[in-house]
Structures are given as C-alpha cells and as structure tokens.
N, C-alpha and C positions, 0 to 999 in steps of 0.2 A: 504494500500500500504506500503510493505516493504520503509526501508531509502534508497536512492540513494545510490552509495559510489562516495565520496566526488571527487577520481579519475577520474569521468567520467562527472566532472559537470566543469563548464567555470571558473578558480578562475582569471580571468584577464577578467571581463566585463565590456562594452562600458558603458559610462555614460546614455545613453539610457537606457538599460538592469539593473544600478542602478536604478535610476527611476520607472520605469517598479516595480520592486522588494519592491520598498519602497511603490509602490500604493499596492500591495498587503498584504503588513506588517499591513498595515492602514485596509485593510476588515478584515484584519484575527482579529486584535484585535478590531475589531466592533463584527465580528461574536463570540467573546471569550464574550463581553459584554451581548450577548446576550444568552449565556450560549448555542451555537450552536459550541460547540467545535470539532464535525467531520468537518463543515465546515472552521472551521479556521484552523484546519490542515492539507487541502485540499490546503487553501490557502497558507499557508507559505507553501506547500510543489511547488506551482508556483513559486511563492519567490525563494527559492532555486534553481529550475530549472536556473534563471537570474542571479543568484550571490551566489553560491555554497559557497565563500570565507567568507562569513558575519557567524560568528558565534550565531550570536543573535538570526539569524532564526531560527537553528539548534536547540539552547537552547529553543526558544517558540515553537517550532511542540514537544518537548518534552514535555511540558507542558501540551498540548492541550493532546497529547496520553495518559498523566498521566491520568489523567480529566477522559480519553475515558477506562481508565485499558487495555490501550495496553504497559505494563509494558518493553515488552521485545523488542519492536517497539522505546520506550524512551529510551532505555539503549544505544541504537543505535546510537539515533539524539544527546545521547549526547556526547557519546565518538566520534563522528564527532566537534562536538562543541570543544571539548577539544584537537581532532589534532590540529585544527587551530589555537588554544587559548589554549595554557597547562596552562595559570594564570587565568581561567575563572572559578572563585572559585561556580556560582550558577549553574554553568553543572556540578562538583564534587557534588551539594549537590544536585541538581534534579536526579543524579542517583545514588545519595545514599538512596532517598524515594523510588527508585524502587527496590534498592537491599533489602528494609524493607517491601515494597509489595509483592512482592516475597519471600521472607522469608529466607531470605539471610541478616543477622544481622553484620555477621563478614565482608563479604566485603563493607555494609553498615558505620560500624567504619571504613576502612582505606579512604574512601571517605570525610568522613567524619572530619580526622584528615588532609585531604587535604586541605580541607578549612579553615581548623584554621590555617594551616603552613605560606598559603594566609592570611586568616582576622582573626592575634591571638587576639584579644579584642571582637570577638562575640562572647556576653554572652550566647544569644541563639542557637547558635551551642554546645558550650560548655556542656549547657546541655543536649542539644540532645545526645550528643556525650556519657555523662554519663550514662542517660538512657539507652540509647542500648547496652553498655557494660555491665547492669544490667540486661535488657534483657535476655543477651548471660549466662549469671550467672544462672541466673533461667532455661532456656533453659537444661544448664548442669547438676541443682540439679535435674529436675523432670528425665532426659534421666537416671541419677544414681539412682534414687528411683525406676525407672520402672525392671532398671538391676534388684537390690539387691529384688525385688516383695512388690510388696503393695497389700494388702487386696482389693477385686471385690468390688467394687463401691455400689453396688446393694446388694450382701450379707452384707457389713457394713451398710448399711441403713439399712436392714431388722434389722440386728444384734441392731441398736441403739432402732427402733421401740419398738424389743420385750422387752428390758431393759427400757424401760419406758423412755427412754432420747429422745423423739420428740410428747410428748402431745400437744394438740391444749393448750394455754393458758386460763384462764379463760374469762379474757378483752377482749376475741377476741369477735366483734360483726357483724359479715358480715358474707356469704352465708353460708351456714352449710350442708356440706357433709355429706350425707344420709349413716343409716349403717343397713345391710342389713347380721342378724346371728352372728351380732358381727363382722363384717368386711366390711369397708368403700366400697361402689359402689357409683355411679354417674348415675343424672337425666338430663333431657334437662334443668330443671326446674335452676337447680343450673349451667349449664353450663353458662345459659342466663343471673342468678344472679350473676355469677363469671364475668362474660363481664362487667355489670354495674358496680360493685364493682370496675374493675380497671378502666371503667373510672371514677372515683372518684379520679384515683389516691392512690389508696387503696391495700394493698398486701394481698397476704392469706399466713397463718399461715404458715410455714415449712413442719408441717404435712401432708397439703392438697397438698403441690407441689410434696411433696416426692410420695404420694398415686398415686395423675394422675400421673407423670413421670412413675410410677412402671406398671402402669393400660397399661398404652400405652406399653410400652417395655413389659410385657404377652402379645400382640397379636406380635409386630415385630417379637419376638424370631418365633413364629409359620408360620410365611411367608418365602417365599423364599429370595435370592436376587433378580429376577425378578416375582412380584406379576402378576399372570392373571387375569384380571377384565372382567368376560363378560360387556356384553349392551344388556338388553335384551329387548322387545317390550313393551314402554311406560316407559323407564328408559332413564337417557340422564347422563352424566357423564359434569365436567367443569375440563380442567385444568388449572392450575393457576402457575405462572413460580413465580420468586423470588419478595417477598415479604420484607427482611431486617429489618424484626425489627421494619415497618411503622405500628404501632398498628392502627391505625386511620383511615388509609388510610386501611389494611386489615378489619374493620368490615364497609367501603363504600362496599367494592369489594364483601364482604358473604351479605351486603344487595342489592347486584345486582346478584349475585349467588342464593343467596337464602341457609337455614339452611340444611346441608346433610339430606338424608331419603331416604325410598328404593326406592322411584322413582327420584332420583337426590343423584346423588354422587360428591362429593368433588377428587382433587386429586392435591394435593402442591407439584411442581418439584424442591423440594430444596431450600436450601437458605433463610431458614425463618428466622436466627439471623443476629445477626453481623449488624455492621455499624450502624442501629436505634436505637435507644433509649429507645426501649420501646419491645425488643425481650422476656424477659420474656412472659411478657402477649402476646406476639404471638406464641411463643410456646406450652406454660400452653393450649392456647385456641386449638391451634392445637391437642395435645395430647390430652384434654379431649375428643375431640368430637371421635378420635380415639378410645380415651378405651370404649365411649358410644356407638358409631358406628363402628365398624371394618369393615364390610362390603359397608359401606358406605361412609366412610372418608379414605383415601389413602394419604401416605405420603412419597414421596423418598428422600435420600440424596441429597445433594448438597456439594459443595466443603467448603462452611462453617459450616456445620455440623461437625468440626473436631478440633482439639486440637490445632493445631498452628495456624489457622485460631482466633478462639474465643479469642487467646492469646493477637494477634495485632488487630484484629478489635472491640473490647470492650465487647462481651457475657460474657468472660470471669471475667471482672471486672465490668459487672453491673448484675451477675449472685451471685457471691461475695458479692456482695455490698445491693442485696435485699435479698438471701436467705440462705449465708453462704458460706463456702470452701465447706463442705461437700456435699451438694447443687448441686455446680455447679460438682464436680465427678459426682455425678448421674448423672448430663445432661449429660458430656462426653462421659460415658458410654455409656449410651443408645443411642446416635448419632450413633453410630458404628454400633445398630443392625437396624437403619433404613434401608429397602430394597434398591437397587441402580438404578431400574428399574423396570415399568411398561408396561403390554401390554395388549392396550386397545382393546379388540375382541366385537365389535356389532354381535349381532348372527342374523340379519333378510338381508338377502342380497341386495344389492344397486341396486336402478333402473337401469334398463336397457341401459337409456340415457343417464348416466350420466357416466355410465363404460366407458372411452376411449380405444383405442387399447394399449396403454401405462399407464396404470392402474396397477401397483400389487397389486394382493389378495391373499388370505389366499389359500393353499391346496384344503379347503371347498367355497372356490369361495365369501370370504366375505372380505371387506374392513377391515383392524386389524393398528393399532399406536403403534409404541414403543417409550417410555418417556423416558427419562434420561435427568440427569440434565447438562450436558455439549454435548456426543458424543458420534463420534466412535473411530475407534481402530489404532493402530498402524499398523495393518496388517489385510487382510482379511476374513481371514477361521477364523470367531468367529462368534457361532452361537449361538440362542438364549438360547440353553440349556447350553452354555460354563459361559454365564449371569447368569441364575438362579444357579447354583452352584457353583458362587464366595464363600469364605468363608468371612465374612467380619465383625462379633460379634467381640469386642476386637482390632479390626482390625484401625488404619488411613488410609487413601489412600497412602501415599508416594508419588514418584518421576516418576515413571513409573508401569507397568502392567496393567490388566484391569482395576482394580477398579478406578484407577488415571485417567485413558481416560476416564471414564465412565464420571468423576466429573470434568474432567478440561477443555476437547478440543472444539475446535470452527470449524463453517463451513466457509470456503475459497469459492473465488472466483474461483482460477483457481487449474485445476486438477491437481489430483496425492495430495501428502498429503506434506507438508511443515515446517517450523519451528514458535513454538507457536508466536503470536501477544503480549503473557502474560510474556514469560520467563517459561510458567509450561507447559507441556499437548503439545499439536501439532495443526496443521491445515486439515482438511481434504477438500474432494473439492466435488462435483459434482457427479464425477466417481466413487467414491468410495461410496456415497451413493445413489445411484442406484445399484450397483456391493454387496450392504449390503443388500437393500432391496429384492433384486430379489433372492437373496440365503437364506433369511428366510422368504421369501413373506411377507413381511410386505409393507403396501400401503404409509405409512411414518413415520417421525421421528418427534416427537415434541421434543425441548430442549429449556432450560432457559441459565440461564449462563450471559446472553450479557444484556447492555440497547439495545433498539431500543426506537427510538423517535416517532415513532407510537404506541406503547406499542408491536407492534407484527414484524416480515415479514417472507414474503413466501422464502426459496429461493431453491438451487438447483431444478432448475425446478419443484419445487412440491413437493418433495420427504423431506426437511429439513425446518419444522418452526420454528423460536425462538421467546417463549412467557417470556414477563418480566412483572411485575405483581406488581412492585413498582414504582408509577409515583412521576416526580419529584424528582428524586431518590438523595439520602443524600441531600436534598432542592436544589438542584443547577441544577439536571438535564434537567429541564425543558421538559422530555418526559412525554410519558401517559403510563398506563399501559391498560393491557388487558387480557382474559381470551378466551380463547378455550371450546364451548360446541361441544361435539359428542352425537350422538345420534344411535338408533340401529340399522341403515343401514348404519354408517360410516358416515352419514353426519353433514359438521364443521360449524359453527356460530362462526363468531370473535365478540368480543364485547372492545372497547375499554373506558376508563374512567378517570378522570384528577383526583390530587391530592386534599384532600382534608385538612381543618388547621387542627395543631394540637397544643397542650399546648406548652408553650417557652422551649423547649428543644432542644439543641442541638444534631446532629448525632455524633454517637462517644463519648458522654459524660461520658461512663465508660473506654474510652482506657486508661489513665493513662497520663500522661505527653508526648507521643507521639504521642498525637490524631491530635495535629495540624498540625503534620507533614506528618501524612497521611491523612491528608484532607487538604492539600494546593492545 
C-alpha cells in the first residue's frame, strides 16, 4: 500500500484515537521483533490512519518498508515525517539509506549533511557522510574511464593468460582443473571437489576463476537474450529465484534439486551475488556447472548482476578482496552477457482436466512459462521476439527500457500499471499480465525479485508467480525459500525449505564502510 498523504488523515485526534494508535505502535514493534516487518507496516500504517500528526509513525512504517526494499514507499513515509517535523534528523537519514539503495549517492549526501546541520557531533554520520562523497568520486572516475575506453574485460584476461601472468601457483593444493589438448575443460568430478574445497573455506587459484568465468561466458555469448528451453518426456526443469550470495543455504537447495543432467535441468532467475557473503562460491559454482552443462544449467540476469549494484551491495568488494581488480572486471563483464529471459516450453500436452477454459497455451496447444527476473513492461505490444533480440553484451540495465523492466518491476495489486514500490522499474497489475500473456500465449510468468515469506506466491490470478530462493534472507528475514519444478506437460511442484547455518559471517561483509548503513 502506497503512503496516505498526510492531507487527508485527522492531524487533530481524540485522545481515544491516541490510544487506539499507540496500541498499534506497540504490535507493530512486537511484529518488527519478530522480524514480520510486512506486518508491522500494516500496523503503523492503522496507527497513522488515528493520528496522521505523530511523526514517529511515519518515521517506523519507513523503516519497516526499508526492511521490506520498498525503497521508494520509505522515501515517502519519510518526507511525510519531515513535513511534520522538519528537525526530525532520523527521517533525513532513513531516507538518505534509501537514496543509497536506490542509487542515488548525491541526494543521499544532502540528507545526509541535514542531519549533521541537526546532530553536528555525530561521529557516525560524519563518516557516512565521507564515504559517500567517496563513493560519488569513484562513481565519477570509473563513468570517465568508460568515456576515454578501457581494454574488454575478457580480451585483457585472455591477453594476461597468454603472457604467462595468471599461472596456477605451485602451493596450490586443492581441486585441479582437468586439461584437455592443452586447454583447461571441466568435470562433474572437480565441480563436486570445487564445492568441498570452498566449504573449507578454501579459494581456487585466479586461474581457475578466470577459466570457469570464461567457460560460462562461451556458451552466454551463443544464446539469445531470451533462451528457449524445451521439456521434453521424462525431463523436468527446477526454477530457482534469488539466491544472494547464501553459499550454504544454495548447496541445501541443489541437495533438494538435485545435480543438473539431461533428465533435470537447473534454471537460476537472477540475483545470485550481492548482499551474502559468500557470492563468489555461488557464482564460480553456478558458472561451472554452466560451462559443464549448457544445456542443462540455465542462468538469467537479475538486477544485481550489474555494476552499481555489486558496487553498494558488497560483490564488488568481496570479489576484490578474494580474487583481484582484474577479477572482479571479468565478472562484470560477463554479467552483461547473461540472457534476460527464459521460456520454458514442455512439448507433451497437458491433460485434458486440468486445461480450464481460462488457461493460455502455446499456438501448438501446450502449457509454455516465461522467466524473468523482475517483469513486465512499461507498455504493451512487447513481444517475445522484441525479448530475444535485446542487445545487452556490454550493456547495464539503466533507468528505463526493456532491459531495466525486465530486471526491476514488480506485480501490483490493482490494475493498470503504477509507480515502482522500489524508486526503480514500475508496478504492473493483473491486467496487464493477462493482456501479456494472451498476446504471446504464454500460460504464465515466473519472477524472483521480491522476498515472500512462504518462499513462493501465486498471484495475478495465476498468471504471475514470485519464486525467492534465499531463506532467511540477509539472516533477518525470517522467510523460507523455494523452488518451482515443471515438468513436460507444464505441470508445477512448489517445494519450499528453511535456512540453513552457516560459518560466522556477516551479510555484506565486503560492502566497505557503508555496509551498516545499508543493513540497518
């Protein structure tokens, strides 16, 4: 639910109506304790209904949305917070977190210098305050490097390869990448011994990141931006929505999946870095099993598969931090050539019974899913071939066009399409995915994107499911995760699953000095 505006709420209520508001302040903050923060921003949003005038409220439903990454819902509750209260120095800086969630650094600083003008002795604003003017530095140097042209990512890795500057070390004693004619390929064998090795906590050489990173990026380059994956008879497909970086918790998830092969295929909707701790090794493992299995391992974009993303939510610096600068370019790189979308076609047609009269299928009369890891579109006439021939090698999402709605937008309640929850990307509703489906017959839409506290839900009458696939998500969330199997008549199995331990690491432990502030 959008914020009220503050005009159309009681700012003169009965002490009743206090009361009232103050019992609901009290569930909201039981419900925050219990890390059910949709529901406590359910509740202050009752609160407010009674006593629109309390800016405290205003300030906690911001909080709670922050929690929920309704970023652009918080910017909202707090510039209401601050009509009320223009001296309410923690509503300048809660949506100064949002202007640094969003990716908005500069109006982040003047929020930011608001609250020092308020509390000039907080040390820790202070240096928040520094960092993100350093930030905005960096921000500048790389946009001025990209101007003046920097060397492809991928040809200077080859380039250092063939100059002998990336040999495996002698010391190294863990998996040993197979070489096949003089040139490195990959086994299940070492896949399985690359998993053990990092749980050890153990890295693998430069070498071997660079080889898989390279191994997977030769198959991206040769797909489309929308990948077709049949389902063919006695093959069953799993998808699996955002994952984050939870190494531990993704090899619970692949021992409830099971290892890709040609009768079970893998397919990860985005969103495998950032924010955990531990994205390398979910990466590495994701692309290996790519370059092993192309046909059988399936990997789309996500909104953090991308440059300013990995910046502020830590890949970037725990990318760095294990395998170099040069390193984490490779990654960059090849984010870009990940495809943006999948369409999952069972080729055996679906029982009879089970067809309703409100069912879309395929041209050929078969149930078909299109995947993407946010949504749909700003407008309607986009059609699945308008998808497969995004250009997007090289490419960020940016602020608008396909590729940006592909990776940002969420499903709405109510029809017609809306303004993002996030501050990025939009809202769609209903209408509009029904009005998508029925003009490229597709039977539905899977998307990750969102937590859900079930790990899954259905919505838009059927037509829109959101799978998240990181339970417990940055330790606080207290949801489950889940995974989506299809199988070759279109038929879905939800499977849901809780988090499981992992070593003492903190989420966000490579963002830099501004980790706590994007995890408050």
């Amino acid at each position: 639910m959008a914020s009220a505006n503050i005009e159309n709420l009681s700012l003169d209520p009965s002490e009743e109506h206090i009361a009232k508001a103050l019992d609901f302040k009290a569930q909201a903050a039981s419900a925050f304790k219990q890390h059910n923060f949709a529901k406590a921003a359910e509740l202050y949003g009752d609160a407010i209904e009674l006593n629109g005038g309390d800016a405290t409220l205003w300030c906690n439903r911001a909080y709670m949305r922050i929690k929920l990454e309704e970023f652009g819902y918080a910017i909202a509750d707090c510039n209401q917070a601050i009509k009320i209260n223009p001296k309410y120095s923690k509503a300048f800086y809660r949506r100064a977190t949002c202007h640094l969630q969003t990716l908005k650094p500069r109006d982040a600083v003047k929020d930011l210098k608001k609250v020092l003008a308020l509390e000039p002795e907080n040390v820790t604003v202070k240096d928040q305050l520094s960092m993100t003017q350093k930030l905005i530095r960096k921000i500048d140097f790389e946009k001025a490097i990209e101007v003046e042209g920097e060397a492809d990512a991928v040809e200077r890795c080859l380039e250092i390869i063939a100059e002998g500057g990336c040999d495996v070390d002698a010391s190294y004693a863990g998996p040993v990448l197979p070489m096949v004619d003089g040139k490195y390929s990959i086994t299940i064998e070492f896949v399985r011994a690359m998993i053990e090795w990092f749980k050890q906590s153990k890295a693998l050489p430069k070498r071997y990141v660079w080889e898989i990173v390279l191994g997977a990026y030769s198959i991206f380059t040769q797909e489309d931006s929308l990948v077709d994956v049949p389902v063919d008879e006695g093959v069953t497909l799993d998808v699996i929505g955002d994952v984050h970086g939870q190494f531990y918790d993704v090899l619970h998830l692949f021992g409830l999946t099971g290892e890709p092969d040609e009768k079970h295929y893998l397919l990860m909707n985005g969103d495998l870095v950032d924010r955990g701790s531990w994205s390398i090794e979910v990466i590495l493992t994701a692309f290996a099993y790519k370059w092993l299995y192309p046909k059988y391992m399936y990997l789309n974009r996500g909104n953090h598969e991308a440059k300013d993303m990995n910046r502020t939510y830590g890949f970037e610096g725990e990318a760095k931090h294990k395998h170099g600068e040069q390193s984490y370019k490779l990654f960059a790189h090849v984010f870009t050539a990940m495809p943006l979308a999948t369409l999952i076609s069972p080729t055996q047609p679906p029982p009879p019974a089970v067809v309703k009269p409100s069912t879309i299928l395929s041209p050929e009369g078969r149930r078909r899913y299109f995947v993407t890891h946010g949504g749909l579109f700003s407008k309607d006439e986009v059609y699945l071939e308008d998808v497969r021939k995004i250009p997007r090698i090289g490419k960020q999402p940016g602020t608008e066009g396909l590729m940006c709605e592909l990776l940002w937008t969420d499903p709405q309640e109510a029809p017609g399409r809306g303004p993002s929850k996030r501050g990025v990307g939009l809202g769609f509703g209903p209408d509009v995915s029904e009005r998508w489906c029925k003009l490229n017959g597709v039977t539905g839409i899977f998307r990750s994107h969102e937590v859900r506290q079930g790990g899954y839900q259905i919505e838009h009458n059927g037509l829109c499911t959101t799978v998240f696939s990181a339970p417990n998500y940055v330790d606080q969330g207290n949801n489950k995760g889940a995974f989506i199997r299809v199988d070759s008549t279109g038929h879905l199995d939800y499977t849901v699953f809780e988090a499981v331990p992992h070593p003492p690491m903190k989420p966000m432990a490579y963002a830099g000095g501004l980790s706590n502030m994007m995890m408050m």
